[in-house]
N, C-alpha and C positions, 0 to 999 in steps of 0.2 A: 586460471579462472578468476573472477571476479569476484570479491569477498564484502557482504552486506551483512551487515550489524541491525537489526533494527530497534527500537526503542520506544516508550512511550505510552503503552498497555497498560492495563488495567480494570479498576471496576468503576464501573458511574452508572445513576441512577437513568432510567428511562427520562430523554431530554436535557442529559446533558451533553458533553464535551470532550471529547478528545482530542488530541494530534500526536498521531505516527511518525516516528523518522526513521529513515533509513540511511546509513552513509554507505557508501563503495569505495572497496579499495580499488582504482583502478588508476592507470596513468596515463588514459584518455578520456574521450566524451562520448559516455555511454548511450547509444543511439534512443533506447527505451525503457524507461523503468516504471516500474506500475505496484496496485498491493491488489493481492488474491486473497480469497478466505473462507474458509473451511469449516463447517458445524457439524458439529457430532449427525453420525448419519448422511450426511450430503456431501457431493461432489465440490471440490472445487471451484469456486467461481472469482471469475475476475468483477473485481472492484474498479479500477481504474487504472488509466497507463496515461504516460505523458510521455513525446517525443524530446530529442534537445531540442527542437524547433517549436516545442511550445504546444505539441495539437494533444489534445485530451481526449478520452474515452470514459464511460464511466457506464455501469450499470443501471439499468432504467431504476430498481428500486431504493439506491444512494443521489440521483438527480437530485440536485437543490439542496441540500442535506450534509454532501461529501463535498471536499473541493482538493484538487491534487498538484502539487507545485512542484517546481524543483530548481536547486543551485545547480546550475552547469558547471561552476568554477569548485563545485566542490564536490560534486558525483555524489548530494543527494538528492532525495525524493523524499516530500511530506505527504502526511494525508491528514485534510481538519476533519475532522469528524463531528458535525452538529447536530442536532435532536435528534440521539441517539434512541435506539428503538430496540427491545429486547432482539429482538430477529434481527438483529445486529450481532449477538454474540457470535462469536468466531474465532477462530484463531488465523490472525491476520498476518499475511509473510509477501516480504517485499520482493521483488523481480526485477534482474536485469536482462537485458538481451540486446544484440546484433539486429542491424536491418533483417539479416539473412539468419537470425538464429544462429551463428557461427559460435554465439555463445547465449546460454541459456542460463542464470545464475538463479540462485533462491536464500532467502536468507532463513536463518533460523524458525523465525515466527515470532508475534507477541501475541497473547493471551487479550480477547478485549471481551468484559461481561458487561450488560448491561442488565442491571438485576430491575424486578419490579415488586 
C-alpha cells in the first residue's frame, strides 16, 4: 500500500491561511490524490482531488478559497487554504488512489482549527 504523511495543521484565526502537505511513499505515479475532512458529528467529505493529469475537483463550499496542487515527480499533493472560515475546522486526511481504486490509501490526518 501506499504510505502518506501529511503535514501542516494547525490553528488560525477566521481568514487566515494555511497549506496542507502530503508526501507518498510510493514508486510510481499515483493516478489521484485529494484531502477529505471530517467535523465532529459529520460525515466525511471530500474537499478536493487532483489527477496526475492535472484535473481538479473541489467542494462547492472551498471554491475560490481552496486551491489543490501537486509534484508528480514527488508523489505529493498540497492544499492552500485561504480565508479560512470556522466551518472549516476539521480534521483534514489526505488520499491516494488507482484509476480503478486498486488501491485506496489514507493518511494519518492533520488537525485544522479555525478559532473565532
Amino acid at each position: 500500500q501506499v504510505q502518506l504523511v501529511e503535514s501542516g495543521g494547525g490553528l488560525v484565526q477566521p481568514g487566515g491561511s494555511l497549506r496542507l502537505s502530503c508526501a507518498a511513499s510510493a514508486p510510481f505515479n499515483i493516478y489521484a490524490m485529494g484531502w477529505y475532512r471530517q467535523a465532529p458529528g459529520t460525515q466525511r467529505e471530500l474537499v478536493a482531488t487532483i489527477t496526475s493529469g492535472g484535473s481538479t475537483n473541489y467542494v462547492d463550499s472551498v471554491k475560490g478559497r481552496f486551491a489543490i496542487s501537486r509534484d508528480n515527480a514527488k508523489n505529493t499533493v498540497y492544499l492552500q487554504m485561504n480565508s479560512l472560515k470556522p466551518e472549516d475546522t476539521a480534521v483534514y486526511y489526505c488520499n491516494a488512489r488507482g484509476m480503478l481504486y486498486e488501491y485506496n490509501c489514507w493518511g494519518q490526518g492533520t488537525q485544522v482549527t479555525v478559532s473565532s
